[in-house]
N, C-alpha and C positions, 0 to 999 in steps of 0.2 A: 549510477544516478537513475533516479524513477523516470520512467516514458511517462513522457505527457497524454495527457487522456484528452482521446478525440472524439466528441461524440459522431455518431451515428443517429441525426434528427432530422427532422421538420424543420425546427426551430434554426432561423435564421443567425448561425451564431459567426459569421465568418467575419464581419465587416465590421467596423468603426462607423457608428451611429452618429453623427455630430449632434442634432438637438440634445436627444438622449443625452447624451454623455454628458452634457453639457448641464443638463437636468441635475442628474446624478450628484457634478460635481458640486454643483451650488449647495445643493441640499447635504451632502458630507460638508463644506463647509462651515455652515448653518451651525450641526451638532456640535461643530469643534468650536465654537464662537460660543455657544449655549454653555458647553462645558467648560470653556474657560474663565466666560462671566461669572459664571454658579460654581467655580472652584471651591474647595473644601479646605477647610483649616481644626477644622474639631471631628469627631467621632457621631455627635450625635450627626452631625448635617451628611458627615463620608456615609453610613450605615441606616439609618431610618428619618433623613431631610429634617431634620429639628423636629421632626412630630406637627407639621406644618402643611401637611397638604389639605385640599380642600377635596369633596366630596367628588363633583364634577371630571378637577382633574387626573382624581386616582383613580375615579373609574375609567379615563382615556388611559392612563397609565397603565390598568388593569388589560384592557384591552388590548393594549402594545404587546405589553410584555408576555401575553396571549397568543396573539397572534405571531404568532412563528411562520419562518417558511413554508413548513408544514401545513400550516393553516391557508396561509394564503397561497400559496402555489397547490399544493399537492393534494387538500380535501375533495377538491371539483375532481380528479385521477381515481379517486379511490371511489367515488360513489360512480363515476362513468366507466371502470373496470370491473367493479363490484359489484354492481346494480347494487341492490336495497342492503345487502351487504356492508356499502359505505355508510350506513346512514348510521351506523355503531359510533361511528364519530364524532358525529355531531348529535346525536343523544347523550354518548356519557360525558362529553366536555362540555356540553350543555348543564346539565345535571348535575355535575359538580358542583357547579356555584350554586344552586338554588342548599345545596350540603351546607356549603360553605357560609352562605348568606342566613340560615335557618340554625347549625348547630356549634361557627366556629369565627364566622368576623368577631362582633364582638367581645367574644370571651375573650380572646387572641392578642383585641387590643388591650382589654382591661388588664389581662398577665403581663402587656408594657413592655418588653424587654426589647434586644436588639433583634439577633436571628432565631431563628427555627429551632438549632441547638441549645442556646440560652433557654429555650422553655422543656425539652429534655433531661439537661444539668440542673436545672431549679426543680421544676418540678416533680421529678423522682429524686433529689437530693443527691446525687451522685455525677462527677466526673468522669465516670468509665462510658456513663451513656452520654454526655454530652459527645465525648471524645465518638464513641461510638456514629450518635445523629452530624457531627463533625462530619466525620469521613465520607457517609452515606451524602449529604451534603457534596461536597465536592464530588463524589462520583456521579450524581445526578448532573451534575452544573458541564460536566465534562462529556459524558454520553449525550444530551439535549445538544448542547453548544457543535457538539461535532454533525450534526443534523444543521445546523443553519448556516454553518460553514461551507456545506456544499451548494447551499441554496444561492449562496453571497455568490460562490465561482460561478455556476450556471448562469446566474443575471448580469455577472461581468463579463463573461464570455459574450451574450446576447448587444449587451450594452458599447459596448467597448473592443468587439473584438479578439480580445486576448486571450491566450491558454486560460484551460479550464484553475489551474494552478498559481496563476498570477493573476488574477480574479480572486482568491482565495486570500491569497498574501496581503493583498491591495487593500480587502475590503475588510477582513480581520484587524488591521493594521490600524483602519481606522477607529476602529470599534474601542480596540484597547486601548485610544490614545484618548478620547476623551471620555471612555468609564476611569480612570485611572488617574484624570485631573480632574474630573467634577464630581464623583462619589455619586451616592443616590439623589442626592438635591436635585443636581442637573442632568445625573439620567432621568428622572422624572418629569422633568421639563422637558428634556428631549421625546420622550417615552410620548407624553398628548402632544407635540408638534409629529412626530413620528404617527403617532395614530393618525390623524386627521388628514397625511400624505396618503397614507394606503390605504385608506375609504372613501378618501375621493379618487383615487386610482382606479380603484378596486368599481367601485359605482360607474365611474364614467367609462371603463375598457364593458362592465356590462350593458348598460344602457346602448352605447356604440355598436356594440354585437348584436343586439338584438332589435336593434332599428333599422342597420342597415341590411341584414340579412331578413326582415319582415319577419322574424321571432316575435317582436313583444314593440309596444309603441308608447306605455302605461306605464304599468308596473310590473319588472320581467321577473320579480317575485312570486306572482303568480300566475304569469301570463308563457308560463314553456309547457304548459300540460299536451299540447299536439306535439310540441319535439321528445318530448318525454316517450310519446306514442310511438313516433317515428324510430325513435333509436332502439326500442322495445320489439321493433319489426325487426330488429339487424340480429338484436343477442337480447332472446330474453329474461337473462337475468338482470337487465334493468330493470322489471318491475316484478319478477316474480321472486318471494321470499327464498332465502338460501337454494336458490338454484346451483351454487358452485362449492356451496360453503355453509357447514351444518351449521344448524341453531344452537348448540353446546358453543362454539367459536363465535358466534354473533355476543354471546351473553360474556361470553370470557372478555372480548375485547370490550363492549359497553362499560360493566362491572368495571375490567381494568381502570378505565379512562376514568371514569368518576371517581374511585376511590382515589387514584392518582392524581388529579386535579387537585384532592383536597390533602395531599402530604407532598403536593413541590413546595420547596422552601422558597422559592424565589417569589413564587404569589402571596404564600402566607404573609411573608414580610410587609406585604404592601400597608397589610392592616396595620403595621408598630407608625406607618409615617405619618397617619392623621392624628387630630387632637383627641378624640375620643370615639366610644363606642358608637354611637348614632352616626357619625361620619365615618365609619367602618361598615356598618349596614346598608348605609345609604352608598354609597362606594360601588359595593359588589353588585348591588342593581344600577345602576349606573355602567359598572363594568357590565354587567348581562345585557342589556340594551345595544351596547356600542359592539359586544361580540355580536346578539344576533342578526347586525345590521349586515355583518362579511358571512356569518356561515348562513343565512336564510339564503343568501344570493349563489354559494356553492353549486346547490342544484340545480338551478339556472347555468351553471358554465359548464356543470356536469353533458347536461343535455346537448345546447349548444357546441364544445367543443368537441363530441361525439359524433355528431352530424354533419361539423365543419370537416374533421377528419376523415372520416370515410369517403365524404366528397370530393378532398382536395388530394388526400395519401392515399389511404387503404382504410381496411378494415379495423376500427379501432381498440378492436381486443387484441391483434397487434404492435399496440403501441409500446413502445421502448418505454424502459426505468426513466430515461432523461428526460424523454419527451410528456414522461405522466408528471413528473414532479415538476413540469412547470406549465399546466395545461391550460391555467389562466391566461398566460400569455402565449402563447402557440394560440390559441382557440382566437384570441385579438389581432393576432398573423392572419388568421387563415381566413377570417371574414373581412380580409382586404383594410382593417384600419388603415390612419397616416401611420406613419414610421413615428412623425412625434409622439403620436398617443398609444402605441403600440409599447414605446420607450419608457411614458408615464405609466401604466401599467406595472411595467418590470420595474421603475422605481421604487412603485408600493410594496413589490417584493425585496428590493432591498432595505427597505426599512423596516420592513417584520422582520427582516431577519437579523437586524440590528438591536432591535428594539429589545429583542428575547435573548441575546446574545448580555447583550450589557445589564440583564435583570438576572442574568445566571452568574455573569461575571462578580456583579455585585455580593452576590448570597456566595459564593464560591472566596470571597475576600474578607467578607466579613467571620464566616466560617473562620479561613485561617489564622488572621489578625487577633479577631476578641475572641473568639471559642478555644482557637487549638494555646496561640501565642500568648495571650490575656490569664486565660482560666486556666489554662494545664501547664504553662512552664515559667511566666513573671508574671505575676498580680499585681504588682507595682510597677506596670509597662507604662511609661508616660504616650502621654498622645500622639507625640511626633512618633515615636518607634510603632505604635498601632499605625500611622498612615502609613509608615515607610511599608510593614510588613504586607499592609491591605494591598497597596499597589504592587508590591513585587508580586502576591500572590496573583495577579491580572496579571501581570506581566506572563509570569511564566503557564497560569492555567492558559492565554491566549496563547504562548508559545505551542503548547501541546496540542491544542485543539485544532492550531491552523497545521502544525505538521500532519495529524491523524486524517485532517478534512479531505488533503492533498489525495489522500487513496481510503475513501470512506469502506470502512467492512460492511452497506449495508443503505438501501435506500432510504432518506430523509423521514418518510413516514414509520420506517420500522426501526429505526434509530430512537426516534418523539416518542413510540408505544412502548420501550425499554425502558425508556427513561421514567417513563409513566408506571411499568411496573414496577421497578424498583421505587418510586415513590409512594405510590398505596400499600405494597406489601411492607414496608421496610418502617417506614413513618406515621403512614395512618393512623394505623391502631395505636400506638402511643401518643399521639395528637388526642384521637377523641377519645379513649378512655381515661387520660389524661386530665382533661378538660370536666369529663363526665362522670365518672368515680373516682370519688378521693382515697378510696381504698385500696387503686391501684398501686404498686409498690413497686419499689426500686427495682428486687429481684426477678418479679415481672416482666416487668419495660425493658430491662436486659435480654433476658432471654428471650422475650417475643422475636426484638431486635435483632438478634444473633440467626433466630428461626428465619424470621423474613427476607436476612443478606444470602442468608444459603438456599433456598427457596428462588428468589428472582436474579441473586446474580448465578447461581448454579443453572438455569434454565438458558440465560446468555451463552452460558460459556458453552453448554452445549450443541446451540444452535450455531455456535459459530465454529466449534470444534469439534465435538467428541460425535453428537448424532447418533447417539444411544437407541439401540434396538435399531438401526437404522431411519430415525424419526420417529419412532413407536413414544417415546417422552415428549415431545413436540407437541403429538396429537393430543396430548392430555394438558399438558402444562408449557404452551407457550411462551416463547421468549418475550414476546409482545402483549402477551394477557393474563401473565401468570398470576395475577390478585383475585380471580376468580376462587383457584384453590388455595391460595397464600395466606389470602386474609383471614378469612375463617381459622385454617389454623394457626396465626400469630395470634388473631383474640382468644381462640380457647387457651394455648400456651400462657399468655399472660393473665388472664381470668384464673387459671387452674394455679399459676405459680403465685400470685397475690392473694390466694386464699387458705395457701397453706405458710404462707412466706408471714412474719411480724407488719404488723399495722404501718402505715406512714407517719411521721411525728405530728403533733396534734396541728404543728407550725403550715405543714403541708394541705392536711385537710383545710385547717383557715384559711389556705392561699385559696386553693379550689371554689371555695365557699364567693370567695370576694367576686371571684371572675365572674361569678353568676350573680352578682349585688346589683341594686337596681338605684344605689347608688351614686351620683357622677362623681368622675372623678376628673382631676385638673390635665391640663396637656402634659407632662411631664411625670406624671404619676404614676406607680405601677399595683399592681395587685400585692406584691410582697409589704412594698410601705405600708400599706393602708392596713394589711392584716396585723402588721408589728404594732402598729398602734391598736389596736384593740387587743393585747393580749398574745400577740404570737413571738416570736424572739426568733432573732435573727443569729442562724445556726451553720456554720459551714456546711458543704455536702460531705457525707461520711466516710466516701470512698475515693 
């Protein structure tokens, strides 16, 4: 049987909170009443909400399912251990969406379909890559998921008292039971009730910190520039550029993040659930608004919880894996909040980590259900057997993610940057050249694909196994930034194999053409119909 893991923290984890807890429970409830309401009976509502959401609240949506533990515990750790270092984090996940918002919401929604893979399978006309962006699909959903799973044990340990392990069990538990009875409709709704907990959490554990410790009395967004000072006197790589950490690794991880931001499947999808392209645009700045409102405030806990530490523990370049991945709340510890609002805080981190769980779960089910079960082995799957297959696939991808969670290979933020490189190196480049040359071809987006799995998941396995030349591959091509070198080569790869490779059929180019039509089209409509009608002919994939 596995040893229960005990941490070694700051962080108040031994006792049964009553408010908290009590917090906690209401609001698990809450989800399970949402998702029960919003239960699902058809396909369209289980996988992309009827195509019914509204701009507003898919950019809270957006934001949710954004916001991961990662984000909200562990970004304020990485820029206060990192100094200017961390701030790659909040540049390339920043930066993504304005990608996203400029060369791929609307195309994304105008292509209409269900997942990520459906636009793979269609759009290079082949099965091999659907099955292929499939797979990659659920490896994504599973590497990220097992990042929030620990985030869930740490806040139930905090919250509740209990093993780092039954924390884990508890709060996964939950997660699968109502993504699983309400599909994407009512994770959705959950998704902006879920947002709006952890930025008022998130707000209020700052504003708190920073009023009663005489930090910030205004706007503690920009009112930490003397604690910024202060902590820059202890370790200056708080403010001086790659002091610990070259500038080749600052741009590997930016790069990463951005280009992975805009090839996770689980955001893309967000754009199939509104009615049209304009409410897909309008979305993503929406979603950018409601992210820059938790990571502007980052730097502010960065400083704060820095200062707090040193004064209360020790020296905070010291600080434990535990105690960084959840420094939001330690730093709410340590400047003496209540215990209730110390609790509210940690709530917000269990709802990010809910919230991103059940957006991964989703794209991870959908993947199985229409992609693998639908497209590659019964095409004549009626509905009921797509729901049964969707949820078993939650069923057992939570099964796996809460076992793997129980003993993580790997802390929560370097878990997130994996997941992130295999999504830029792997999916990107067949997303946007995709979208942006029609001349792209099958044979291409294959092997790009094939280049990119061996590339970022080859860089994994070595960071966690092999440690080739003794870290000497590391230094070049990290586990956590590998799209820096990846990408480039999967675009030339696929650029070089599409240009000597036969044309796409004329059906293909049309589709591409439509995406960029200035056009509207109805809720329910996709870029394929609309080309059929003018002249394209609806053609199985070849392979």
């Amino acid at each position: 049987m596995m040893d229960p893991i005990v941490l070694e923290t700051a962080l108040d984890v031994g006792d049964f909170k009553l408010i908290p807890a009590l917090t906690v429970v209401a609001m698990l409830g809450l989800f399970l009443a949402i998702g029960w309401f919003f239960r699902v009976a058809e396909v369209d509502d289980l996988w992309v909400a009827g195509r019914s959401i509204g701009s507003i609240e898919n950019g809270m949506a957006i934001g949710a399912n954004w916001m991961s533990a990662a984000s909200y515990l562990g970004v304020a750790s990485l820029i206060a251990l990192s100094g200017y270092f961390g701030l790659a984090y909040l540049v390339g996940w920043t930066t993504g969406y304005f990608i996203l918002l400029i060369f791929m919401a609307a195309q994304f929604r105008r292509f209409g379909k269900y997942t990520a893979p459906d636009f793979v399978g269609d759009r290079f006309y082949s099965e091999t890559g659907r099955a292929i962006a499939a797979a990659t699909t659920l490896l994504i959903a599973f590497v990220y998921a097992v990042g929030q799973g620990s985030g869930m044990g740490l806040m139930a340990q905090y919250i509740f008292g209990v093993p780092y392990e039954a924390g884990v069990i508890l709060l996964m538990g939950v997660t699968i039971g109502y993504v699983a009875l309400s599909g994407m409709l009512g994770t959705t709704k959950n998704m902006a009730l879920q947002y709006i907990i952890l930025i008022s959490a998130f707000l209020v554990g700052l504003y708190a910190t920073g009023f009663s410790q005489g930090f910030s009395n205004v706007f503690p967004y920009l009112q930490f520039g003397e604690e910024v000072a202060a902590a820059a006197s202890i370790e200056a790589q708080f403010t001086e550029p790659f002091a610990n950490a070259s500038f080749y690794m600052w741009v590997a991880t930016c790069f990463t993040l951005i280009v992975g931001t805009c090839g996770l499947p689980h955001v893309l999808v967000r754009f199939y659930t509104v009615d049209n392209e304009r409410t897909a645009r309008w979305s993503t700045v929406w979603g950018l608004l409601f992210i820059c409102l938790l990571y502007w405030g980052t730097a502010a806990y960065a400083a704060y919880g820095a200062l707090l530490y040193e004064r209360e523990v020790g020296p905070f370049t010291g600080m434990s894996g535990q105690e960084a991945d959840a420094l939001v709340v330690l730093t709410t510890q340590l400047a003496n909040l209540p215990e209730w609002l110390v609790g509210l805080v940690a709530a917000g981190g269990v709802a990010a980590a809910l919230a991103t769980t059940a957006g991964l779960f989703i794209t991870a089910s959908s993947a199985a259900a229409h992609d693998i079960y639908t497209n590659l082995y019964k095409a004549d799957a009626s509905q009921r057997e797509q729901m049964i297959v969707g949820r078993a696939t939650i069923l057992l991808v939570g099964a796996l993610v809460t076992l793997t969670a129980l003993n993580p290979p790997a802390l929560i933020a370097e878990l997130v940057g994996m997941a992130f490189a295999i999504a830029g190196t792997v999916m990107f480049p067949v997303f946007f050249l995709g979208l942006w040359w029609e001349n792209t071809t099958r044979e291409g987006a294959l092997t790009g694909m094939v280049v990119g799995l061996i590339i970022s998941f080859g860089s994994i396995l070595d960071a966690w196994f092999f440690q080739v030349g003794d870290g000497a591959l590391q230094a070049v091509l990290p586990a956590t930034s590998s799209a820096l070198i990846g990408v480039p080569i999967v675009f030339i790869t696929i650029i070089s194999v599409s240009l000597v490779s036969n044309d796409p059929p004329e059906r293909i180019k049309r589709l591409v053409r439509q995406c960029h039509s200035p056009e509207p089209m109805s809720r329910m409509q996709t870029a394929e119909e609309v080309a059929a009608t003018d002249g394209g002919q609806n053609q199985p994939a070849d392979d």
